[in-house]
C-alpha positions in Angstrom: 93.6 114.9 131.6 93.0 114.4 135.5 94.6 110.5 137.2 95.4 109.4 133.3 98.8 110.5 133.0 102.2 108.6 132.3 105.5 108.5 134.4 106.7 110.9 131.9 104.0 113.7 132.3 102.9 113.5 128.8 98.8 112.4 128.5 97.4 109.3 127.9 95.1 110.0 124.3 92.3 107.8 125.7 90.0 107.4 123.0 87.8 105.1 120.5 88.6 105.1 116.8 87.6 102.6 114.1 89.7 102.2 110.7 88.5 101.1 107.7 88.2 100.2 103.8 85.4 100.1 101.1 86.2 97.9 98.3 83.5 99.0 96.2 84.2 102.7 96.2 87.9 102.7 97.1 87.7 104.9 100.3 89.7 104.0 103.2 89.7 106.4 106.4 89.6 106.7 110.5 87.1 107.5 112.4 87.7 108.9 116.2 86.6 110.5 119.2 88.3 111.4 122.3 87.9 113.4 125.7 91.5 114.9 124.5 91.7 118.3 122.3 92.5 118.2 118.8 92.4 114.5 118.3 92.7 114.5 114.8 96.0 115.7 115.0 97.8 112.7 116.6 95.6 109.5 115.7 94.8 108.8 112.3 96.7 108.1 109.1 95.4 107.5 105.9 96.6 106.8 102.2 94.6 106.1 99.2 97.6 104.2 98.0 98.0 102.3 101.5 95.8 101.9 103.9 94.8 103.6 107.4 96.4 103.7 110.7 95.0 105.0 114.1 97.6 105.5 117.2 96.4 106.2 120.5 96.8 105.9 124.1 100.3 107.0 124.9 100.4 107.6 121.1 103.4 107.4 119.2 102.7 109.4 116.0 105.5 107.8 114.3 104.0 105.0 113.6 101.4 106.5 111.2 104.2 107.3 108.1 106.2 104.6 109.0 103.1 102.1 109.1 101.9 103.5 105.6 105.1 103.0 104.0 105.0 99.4 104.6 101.7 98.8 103.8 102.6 100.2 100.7 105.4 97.7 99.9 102.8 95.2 100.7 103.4 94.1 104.4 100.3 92.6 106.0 99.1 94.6 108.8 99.3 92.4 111.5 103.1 92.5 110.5 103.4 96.1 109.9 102.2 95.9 114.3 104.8 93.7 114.7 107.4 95.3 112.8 106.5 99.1 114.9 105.8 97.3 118.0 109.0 95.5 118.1 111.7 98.0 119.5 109.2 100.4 120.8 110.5 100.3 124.6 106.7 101.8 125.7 105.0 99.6 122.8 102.7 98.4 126.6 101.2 101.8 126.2 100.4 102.2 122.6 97.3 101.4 121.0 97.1 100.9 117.5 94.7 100.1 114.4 95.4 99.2 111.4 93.8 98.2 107.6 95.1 98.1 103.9 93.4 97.8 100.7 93.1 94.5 100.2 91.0 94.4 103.6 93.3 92.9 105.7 93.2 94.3 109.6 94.7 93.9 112.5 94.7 95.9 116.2 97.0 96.3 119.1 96.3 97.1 122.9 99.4 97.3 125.4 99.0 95.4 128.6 99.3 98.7 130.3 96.9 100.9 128.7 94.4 102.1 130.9 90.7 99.7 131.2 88.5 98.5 130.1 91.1 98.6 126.8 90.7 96.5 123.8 90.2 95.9 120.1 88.4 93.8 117.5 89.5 93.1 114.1 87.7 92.2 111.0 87.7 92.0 107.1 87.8 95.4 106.0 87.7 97.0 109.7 89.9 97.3 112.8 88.5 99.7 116.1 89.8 99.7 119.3 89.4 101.8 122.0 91.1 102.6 125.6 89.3 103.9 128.8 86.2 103.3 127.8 82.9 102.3 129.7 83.3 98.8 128.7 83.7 96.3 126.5 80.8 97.0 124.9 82.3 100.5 123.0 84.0 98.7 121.0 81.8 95.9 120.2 79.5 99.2 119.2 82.3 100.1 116.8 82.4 96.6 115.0 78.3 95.7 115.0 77.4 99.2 113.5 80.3 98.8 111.2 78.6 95.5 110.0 74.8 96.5 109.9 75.7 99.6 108.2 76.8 98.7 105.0 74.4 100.3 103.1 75.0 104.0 104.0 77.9 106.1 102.4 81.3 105.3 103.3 81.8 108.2 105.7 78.4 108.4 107.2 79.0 105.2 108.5 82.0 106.0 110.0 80.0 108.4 112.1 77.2 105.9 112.8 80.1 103.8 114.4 81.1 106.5 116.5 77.4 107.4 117.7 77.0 103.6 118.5 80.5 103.8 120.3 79.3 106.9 122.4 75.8 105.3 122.9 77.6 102.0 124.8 79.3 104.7 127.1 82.2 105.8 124.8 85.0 107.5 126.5 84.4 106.8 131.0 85.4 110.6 131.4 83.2 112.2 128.4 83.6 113.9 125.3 86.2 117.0 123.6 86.8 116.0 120.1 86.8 114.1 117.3 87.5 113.9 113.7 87.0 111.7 110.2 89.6 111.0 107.6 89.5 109.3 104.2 91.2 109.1 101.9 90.3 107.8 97.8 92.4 108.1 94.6 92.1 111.6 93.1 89.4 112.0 96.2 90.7 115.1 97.0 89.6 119.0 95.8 90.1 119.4 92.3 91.4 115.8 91.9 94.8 116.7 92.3 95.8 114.5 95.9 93.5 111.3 97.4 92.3 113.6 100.5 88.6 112.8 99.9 87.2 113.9 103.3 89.5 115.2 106.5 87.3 117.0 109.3 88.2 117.6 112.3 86.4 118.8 115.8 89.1 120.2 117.9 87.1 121.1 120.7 83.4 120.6 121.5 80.5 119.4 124.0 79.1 116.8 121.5 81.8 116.5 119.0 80.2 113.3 117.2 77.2 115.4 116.9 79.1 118.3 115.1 81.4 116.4 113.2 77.7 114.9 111.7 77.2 118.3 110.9 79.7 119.3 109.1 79.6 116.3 107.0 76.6 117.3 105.3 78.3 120.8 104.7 81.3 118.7 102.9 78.8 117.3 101.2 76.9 120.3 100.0 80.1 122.0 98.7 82.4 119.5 97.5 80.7 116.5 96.5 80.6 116.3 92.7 77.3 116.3 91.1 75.6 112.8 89.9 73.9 112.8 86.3 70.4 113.0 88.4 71.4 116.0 90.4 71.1 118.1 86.9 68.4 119.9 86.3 68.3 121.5 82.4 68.2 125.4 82.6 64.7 125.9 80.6 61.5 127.4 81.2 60.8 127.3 84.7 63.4 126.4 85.9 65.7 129.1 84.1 63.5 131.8 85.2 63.5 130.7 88.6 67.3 130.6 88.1 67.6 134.1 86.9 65.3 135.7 89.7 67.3 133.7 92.5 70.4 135.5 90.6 68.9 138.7 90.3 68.0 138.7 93.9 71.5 138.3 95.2 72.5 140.9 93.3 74.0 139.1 89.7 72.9 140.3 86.6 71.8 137.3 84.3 70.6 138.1 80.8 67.2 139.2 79.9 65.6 137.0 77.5 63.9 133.5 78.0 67.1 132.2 76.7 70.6 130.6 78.7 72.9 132.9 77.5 76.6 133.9 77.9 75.3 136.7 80.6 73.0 133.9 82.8 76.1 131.6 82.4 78.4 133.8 83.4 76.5 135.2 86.4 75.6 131.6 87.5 79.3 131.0 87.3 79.7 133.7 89.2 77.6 132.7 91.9 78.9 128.9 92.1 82.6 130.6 92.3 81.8 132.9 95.0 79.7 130.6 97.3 82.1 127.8 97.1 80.3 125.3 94.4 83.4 124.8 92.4 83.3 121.0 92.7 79.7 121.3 91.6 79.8 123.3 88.8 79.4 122.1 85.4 79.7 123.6 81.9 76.2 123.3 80.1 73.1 124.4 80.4 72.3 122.8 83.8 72.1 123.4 87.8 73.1 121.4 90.1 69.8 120.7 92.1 72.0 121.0 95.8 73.0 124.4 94.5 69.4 125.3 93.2 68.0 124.8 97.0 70.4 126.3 98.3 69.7 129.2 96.3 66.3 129.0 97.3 66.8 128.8 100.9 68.8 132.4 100.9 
């Protein structure tokens, strides 16, 4: 971690993180990136029932479930900081983000963290970062955040984190970075709110991959929209049954979609990870359908 090291030999988590909360589709996550390995295992926090906390710089990982907890009794963040803050005897070195769900935020920067160090908070958004380029990181944080409204929630996390880098990001480069949200029955098979949570634990262009595996969580656990079904007939269920046939399923023989197709589509979904996409009638997901088409 080279000259960035505390008195008491443990590193400095030097990094730039943004937390934040869509109203409209319920998702609240963190978004970070730091020249420090496996950064998604120390700075952020996230409850769909909550809020979102990121803790950084001398990072005391503490504060994430004790933070959550009283954002869920309904504390404001900026007294949920004061509240963790308060008999924290190294609370100079922390660095913290927080935001609920009613879009409250607030953000903390120790007077000794390393520079440049600081933080802006807004409705719906907190990001803060801690030896950085400049001041300008995390302005890049907050003006993307703002101009990006229209792309999906976690895309625009990333966007953030691109703009962050782009402004000169972290002064002594790049290792990981990693994307968490959370959203009420978000999670695989709608049985817990953990909607997205990847992490890049070690990497030359970590943003960059962590874009990239996005679009795979996407692919394979996103749940199909009424416009991404296509109805299994003529064309498009012969196509269907050759793509099958070709790798090496045996769907039924006639013109028809039968138990046999059904089942050996089923098959398929089950086996190349499409259980989020899979639904029981006679359609195909289109996402599936090209990526049939592309092996």
């Amino acid at each position: 971690m080279g000259k960035y090291v505390y008195s008491n030999h443990l590193p400095a988590i030097s990094t730039f993180s943004i937390v934040a909360f869509n109203p409209a589709t319920q998702e609240i996550g963190v978004a970070v990136q730091s020249k420090f390995l496996a950064v998604g295992a120390a700075v952020p926090w996230v409850a769909a029932d909550a809020g979102a906390i990121a803790t950084q710089s001398f990072a005391n990982t503490s504060y994430g479930p004790k933070g959550l907890a009283m954002l869920k009794d309904g504390l404001h963040p900026a007294e949920v900081m004061k509240k963790l803050t308060a008999n924290d005897t190294q609370a100079d070195e922390r660095q913290v983000g927080i935001v609920d769900l009613l879009g409250r935020s607030a953000t903390y920067t120790g007077a000794k963290c390393f520079p440049y160090a600081g933080g802006i908070a807004g409705e719906n958004f907190a990001c803060q970062g801690n030896i950085l380029a400049g001041e300008g990181v995390v302005r890049g944080l907050a003006e993307t955040f703002a101009a990006n409204a229209h792309l999906p929630f976690a895309e625009r996390l990333v966007s953030c984190l691109e703009a962050a880098h782009a402004a000169g990001g972290d002064k002594r480069g790049m290792q990981s970075a990693a994307l968490y949200i959370a959203k009420p029955n978000g999670g695989y098979g709608g049985f817990n709110d953990r909607y997205i949570d990847l992490r890049v634990d070690d990497a030359p262009d970590p943003i960059a991959e962590l874009g990239r595996i996005l679009k795979l969580q996407r692919l394979y656990f996103d749940r199909p929209r009424p416009e991404d079904l296509a109805a299994l007939t003529g064309e498009t269920l012969q196509e269907v049954k050759d793509l099958l046939a070709h790798s090496g399923y045996t769907p039924g023989a006639g013109t028809e979609y039968d138990e046999q197709t059904k089942s050996a589509l089923y098959a398929y979904y089950m086996t190349e990870n499409f259980d989020e996409r899979w639904v029981d009638e006679p359609v195909i997901d289109v996402q599936v359908l090209q990526y049939m088409r592309r092996r």
